[in-house]
Backbone atoms as SQL, in Angstrom:
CREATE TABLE atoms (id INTEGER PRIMARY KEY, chain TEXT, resi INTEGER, resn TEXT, atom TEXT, x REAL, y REAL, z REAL);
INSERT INTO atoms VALUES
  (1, 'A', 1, 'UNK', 'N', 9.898, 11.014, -34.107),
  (2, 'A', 1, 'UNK', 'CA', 10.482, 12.179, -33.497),
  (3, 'A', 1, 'UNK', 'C', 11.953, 11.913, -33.211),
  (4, 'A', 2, 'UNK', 'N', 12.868, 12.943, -33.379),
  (5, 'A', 2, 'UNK', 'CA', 14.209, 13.087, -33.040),
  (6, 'A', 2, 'UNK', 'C', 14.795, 13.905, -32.397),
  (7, 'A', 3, 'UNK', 'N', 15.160, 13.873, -30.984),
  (8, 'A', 3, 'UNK', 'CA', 15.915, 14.211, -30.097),
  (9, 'A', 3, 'UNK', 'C', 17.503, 14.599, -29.876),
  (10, 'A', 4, 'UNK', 'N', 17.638, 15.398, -29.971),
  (11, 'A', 4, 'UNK', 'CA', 19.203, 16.197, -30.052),
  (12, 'A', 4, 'UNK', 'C', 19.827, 15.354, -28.803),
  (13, 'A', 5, 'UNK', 'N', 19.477, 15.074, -27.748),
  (14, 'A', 5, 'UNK', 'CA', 19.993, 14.803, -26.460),
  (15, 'A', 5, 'UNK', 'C', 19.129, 13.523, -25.826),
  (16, 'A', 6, 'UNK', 'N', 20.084, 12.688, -25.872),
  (17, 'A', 6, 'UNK', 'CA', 19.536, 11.107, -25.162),
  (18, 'A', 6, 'UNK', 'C', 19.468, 11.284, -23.449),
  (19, 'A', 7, 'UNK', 'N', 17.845, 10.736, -23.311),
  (20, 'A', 7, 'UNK', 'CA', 17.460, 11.056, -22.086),
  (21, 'A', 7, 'UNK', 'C', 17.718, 9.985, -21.188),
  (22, 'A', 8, 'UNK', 'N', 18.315, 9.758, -19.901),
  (23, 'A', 8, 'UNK', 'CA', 18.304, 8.551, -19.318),
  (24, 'A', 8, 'UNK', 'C', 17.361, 8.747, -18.770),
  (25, 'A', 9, 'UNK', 'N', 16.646, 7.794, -18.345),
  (26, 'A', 9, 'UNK', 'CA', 15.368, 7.247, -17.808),
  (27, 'A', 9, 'UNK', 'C', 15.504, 5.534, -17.580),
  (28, 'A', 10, 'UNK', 'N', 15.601, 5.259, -16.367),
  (29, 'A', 10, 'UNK', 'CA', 15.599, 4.340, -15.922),
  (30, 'A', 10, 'UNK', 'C', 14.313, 3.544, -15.579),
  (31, 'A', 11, 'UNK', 'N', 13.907, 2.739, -15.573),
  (32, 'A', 11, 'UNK', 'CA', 12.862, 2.429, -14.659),
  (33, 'A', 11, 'UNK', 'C', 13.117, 0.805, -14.203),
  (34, 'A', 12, 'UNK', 'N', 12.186, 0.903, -13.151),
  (35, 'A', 12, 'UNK', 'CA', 12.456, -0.222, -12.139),
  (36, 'A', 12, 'UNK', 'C', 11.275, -1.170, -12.577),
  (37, 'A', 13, 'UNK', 'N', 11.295, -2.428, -12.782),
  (38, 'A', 13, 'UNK', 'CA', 10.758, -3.735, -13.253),
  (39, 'A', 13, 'UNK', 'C', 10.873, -4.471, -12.114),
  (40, 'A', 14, 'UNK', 'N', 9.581, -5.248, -11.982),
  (41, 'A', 14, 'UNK', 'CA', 9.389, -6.507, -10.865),
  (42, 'A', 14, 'UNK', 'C', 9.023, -7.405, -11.859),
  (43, 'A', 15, 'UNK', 'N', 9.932, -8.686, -11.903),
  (44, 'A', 15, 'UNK', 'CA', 9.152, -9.564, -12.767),
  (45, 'A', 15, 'UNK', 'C', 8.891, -10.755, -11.812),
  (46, 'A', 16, 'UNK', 'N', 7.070, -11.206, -11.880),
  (47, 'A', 16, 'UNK', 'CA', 7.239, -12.191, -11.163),
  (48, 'A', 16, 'UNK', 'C', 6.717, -13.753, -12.386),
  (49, 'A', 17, 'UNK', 'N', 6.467, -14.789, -11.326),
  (50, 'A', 17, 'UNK', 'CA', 6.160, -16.006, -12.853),
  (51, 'A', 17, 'UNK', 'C', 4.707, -15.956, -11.975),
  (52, 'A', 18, 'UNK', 'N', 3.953, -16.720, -12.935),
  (53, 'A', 18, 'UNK', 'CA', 2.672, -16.552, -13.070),
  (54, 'A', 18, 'UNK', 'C', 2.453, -17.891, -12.626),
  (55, 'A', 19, 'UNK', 'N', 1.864, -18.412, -11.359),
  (56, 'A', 19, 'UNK', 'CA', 1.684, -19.453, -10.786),
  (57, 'A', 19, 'UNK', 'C', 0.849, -20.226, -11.744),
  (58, 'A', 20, 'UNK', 'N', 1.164, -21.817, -11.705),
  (59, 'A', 20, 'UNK', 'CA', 0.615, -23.036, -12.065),
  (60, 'A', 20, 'UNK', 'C', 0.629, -22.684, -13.505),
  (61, 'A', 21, 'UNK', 'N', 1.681, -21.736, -14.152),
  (62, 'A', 21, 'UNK', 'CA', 2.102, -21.735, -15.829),
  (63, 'A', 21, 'UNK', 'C', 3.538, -22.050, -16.424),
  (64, 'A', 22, 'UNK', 'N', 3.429, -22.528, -17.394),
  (65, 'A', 22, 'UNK', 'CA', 4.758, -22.522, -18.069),
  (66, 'A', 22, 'UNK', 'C', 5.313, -21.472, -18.882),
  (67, 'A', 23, 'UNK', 'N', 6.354, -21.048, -18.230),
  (68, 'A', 23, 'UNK', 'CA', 7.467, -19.496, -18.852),
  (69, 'A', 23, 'UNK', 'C', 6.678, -18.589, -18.879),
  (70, 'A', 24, 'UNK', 'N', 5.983, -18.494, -17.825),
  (71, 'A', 24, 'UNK', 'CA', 5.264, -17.124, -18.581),
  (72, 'A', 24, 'UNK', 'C', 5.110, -16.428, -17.034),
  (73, 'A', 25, 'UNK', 'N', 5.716, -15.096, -17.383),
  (74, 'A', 25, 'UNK', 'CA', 5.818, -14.011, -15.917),
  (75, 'A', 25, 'UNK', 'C', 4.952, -12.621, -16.332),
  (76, 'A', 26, 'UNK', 'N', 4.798, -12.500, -15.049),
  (77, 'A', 26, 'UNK', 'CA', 4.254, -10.661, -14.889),
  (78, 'A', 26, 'UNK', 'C', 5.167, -9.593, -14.834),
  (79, 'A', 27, 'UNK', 'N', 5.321, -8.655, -15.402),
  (80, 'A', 27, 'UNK', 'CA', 6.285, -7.695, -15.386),
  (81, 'A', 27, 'UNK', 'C', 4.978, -6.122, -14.569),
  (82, 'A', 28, 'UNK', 'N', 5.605, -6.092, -13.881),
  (83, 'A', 28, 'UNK', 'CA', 5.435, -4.544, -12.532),
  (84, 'A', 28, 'UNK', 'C', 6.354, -3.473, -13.109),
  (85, 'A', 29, 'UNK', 'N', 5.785, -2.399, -13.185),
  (86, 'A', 29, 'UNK', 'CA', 6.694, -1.367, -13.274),
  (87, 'A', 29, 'UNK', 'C', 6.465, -0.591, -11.766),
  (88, 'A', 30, 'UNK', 'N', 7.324, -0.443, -11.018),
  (89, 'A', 30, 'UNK', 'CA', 7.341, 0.583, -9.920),
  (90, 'A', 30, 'UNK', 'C', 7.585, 2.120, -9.800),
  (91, 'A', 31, 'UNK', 'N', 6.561, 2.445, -9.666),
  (92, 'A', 31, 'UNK', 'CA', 6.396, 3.999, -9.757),
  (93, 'A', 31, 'UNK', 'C', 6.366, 4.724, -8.760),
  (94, 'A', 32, 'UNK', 'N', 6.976, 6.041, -8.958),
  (95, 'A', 32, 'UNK', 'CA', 7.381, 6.620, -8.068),
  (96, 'A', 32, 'UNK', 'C', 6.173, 7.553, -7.263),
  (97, 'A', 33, 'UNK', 'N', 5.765, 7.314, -5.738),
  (98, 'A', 33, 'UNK', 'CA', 4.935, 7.770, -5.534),
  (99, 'A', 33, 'UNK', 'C', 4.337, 9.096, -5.447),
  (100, 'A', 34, 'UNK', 'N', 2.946, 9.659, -6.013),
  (101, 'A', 34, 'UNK', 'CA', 2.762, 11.372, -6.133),
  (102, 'A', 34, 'UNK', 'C', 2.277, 11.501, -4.578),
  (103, 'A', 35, 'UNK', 'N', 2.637, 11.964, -3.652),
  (104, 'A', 35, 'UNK', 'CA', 2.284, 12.325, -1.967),
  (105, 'A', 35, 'UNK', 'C', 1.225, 13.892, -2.527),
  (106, 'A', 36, 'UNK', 'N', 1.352, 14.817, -3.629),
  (107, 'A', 36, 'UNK', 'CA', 0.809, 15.701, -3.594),
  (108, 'A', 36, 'UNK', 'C', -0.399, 16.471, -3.384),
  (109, 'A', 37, 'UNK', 'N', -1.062, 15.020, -3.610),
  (110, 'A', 37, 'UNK', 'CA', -2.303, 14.683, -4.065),
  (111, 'A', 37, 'UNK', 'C', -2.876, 14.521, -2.220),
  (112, 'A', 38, 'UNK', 'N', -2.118, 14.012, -1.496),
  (113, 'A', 38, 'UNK', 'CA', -2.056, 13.398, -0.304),
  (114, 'A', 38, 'UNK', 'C', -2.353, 14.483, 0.808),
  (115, 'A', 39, 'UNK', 'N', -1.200, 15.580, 0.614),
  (116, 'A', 39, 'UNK', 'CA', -1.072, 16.776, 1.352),
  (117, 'A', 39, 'UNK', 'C', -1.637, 17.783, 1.105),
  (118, 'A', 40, 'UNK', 'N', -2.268, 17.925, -0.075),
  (119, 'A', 40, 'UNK', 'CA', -3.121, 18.828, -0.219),
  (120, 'A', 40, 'UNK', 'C', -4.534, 18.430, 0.560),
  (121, 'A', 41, 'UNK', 'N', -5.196, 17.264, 0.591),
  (122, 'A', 41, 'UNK', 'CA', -6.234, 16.686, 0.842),
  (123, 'A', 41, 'UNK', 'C', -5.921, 16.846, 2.623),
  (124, 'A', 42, 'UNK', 'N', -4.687, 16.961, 3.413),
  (125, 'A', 42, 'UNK', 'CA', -4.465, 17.104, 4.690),
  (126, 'A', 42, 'UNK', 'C', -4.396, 18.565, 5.233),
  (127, 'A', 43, 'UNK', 'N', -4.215, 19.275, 3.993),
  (128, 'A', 43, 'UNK', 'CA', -4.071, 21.007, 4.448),
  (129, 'A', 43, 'UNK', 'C', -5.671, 20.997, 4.711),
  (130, 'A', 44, 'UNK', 'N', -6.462, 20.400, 3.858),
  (131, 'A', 44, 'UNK', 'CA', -7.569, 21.432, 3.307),
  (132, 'A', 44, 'UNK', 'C', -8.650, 20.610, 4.327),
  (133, 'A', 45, 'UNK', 'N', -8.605, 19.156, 5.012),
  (134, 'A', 45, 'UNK', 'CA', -8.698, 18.722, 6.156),
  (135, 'A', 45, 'UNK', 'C', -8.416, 19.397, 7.188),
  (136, 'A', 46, 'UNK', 'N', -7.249, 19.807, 7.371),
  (137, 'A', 46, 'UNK', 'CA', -6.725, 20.613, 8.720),
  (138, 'A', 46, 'UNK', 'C', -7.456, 22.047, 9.308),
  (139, 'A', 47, 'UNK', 'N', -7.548, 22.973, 7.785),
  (140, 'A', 47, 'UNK', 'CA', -8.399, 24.208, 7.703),
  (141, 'A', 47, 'UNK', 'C', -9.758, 23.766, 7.916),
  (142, 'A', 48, 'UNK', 'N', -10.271, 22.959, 7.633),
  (143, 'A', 48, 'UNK', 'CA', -11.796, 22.640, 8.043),
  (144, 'A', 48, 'UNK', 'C', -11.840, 21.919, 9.547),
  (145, 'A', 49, 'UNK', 'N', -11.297, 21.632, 9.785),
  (146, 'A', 49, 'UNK', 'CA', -11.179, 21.227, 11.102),
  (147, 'A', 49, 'UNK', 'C', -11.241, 22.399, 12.183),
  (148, 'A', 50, 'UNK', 'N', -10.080, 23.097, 11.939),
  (149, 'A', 50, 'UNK', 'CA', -9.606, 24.536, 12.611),
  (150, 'A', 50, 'UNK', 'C', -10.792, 25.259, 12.952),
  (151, 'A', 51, 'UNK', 'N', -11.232, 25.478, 11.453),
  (152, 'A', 51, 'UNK', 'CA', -12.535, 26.484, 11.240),
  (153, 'A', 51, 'UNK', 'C', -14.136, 26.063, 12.146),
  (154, 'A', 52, 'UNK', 'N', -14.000, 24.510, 12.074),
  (155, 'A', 52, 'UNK', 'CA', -15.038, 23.729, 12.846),
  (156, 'A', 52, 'UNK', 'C', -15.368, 23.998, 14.368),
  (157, 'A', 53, 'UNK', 'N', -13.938, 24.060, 15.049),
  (158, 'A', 53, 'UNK', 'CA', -13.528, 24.431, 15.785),
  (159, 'A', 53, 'UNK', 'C', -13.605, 25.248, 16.919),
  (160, 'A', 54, 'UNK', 'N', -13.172, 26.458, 15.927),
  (161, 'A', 54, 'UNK', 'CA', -13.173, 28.120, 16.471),
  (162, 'A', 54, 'UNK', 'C', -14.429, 28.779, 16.375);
């Protein structure tokens, strides 16, 4: 595939070494966290609560 427009995209790498080995490391990619998933599960908590409630 070919792209008219070069995308930057960065991403963030943790490299660590891999205890009791020679040259050899772990690479982490750090990702950016989804909360969406989080707050929806707290609305829909909150309304059942409310409703429990009243």
């Amino acid at each position: 595939m070919t792209f008219d427009k070069e995308q930057d995209m960065q991403r963030k790498l943790k490299v660590k070494p891999i205890a009791d080995s020679y040259n050899s490391y772990v690479i982490e990619e750090k990702e950016k966290r989804d909360w969406s998933g989080n707050i929806y599960l707290g609305c829909i908590a909150a309304i059942l609560a409310i409703a429990f409630f009243t």
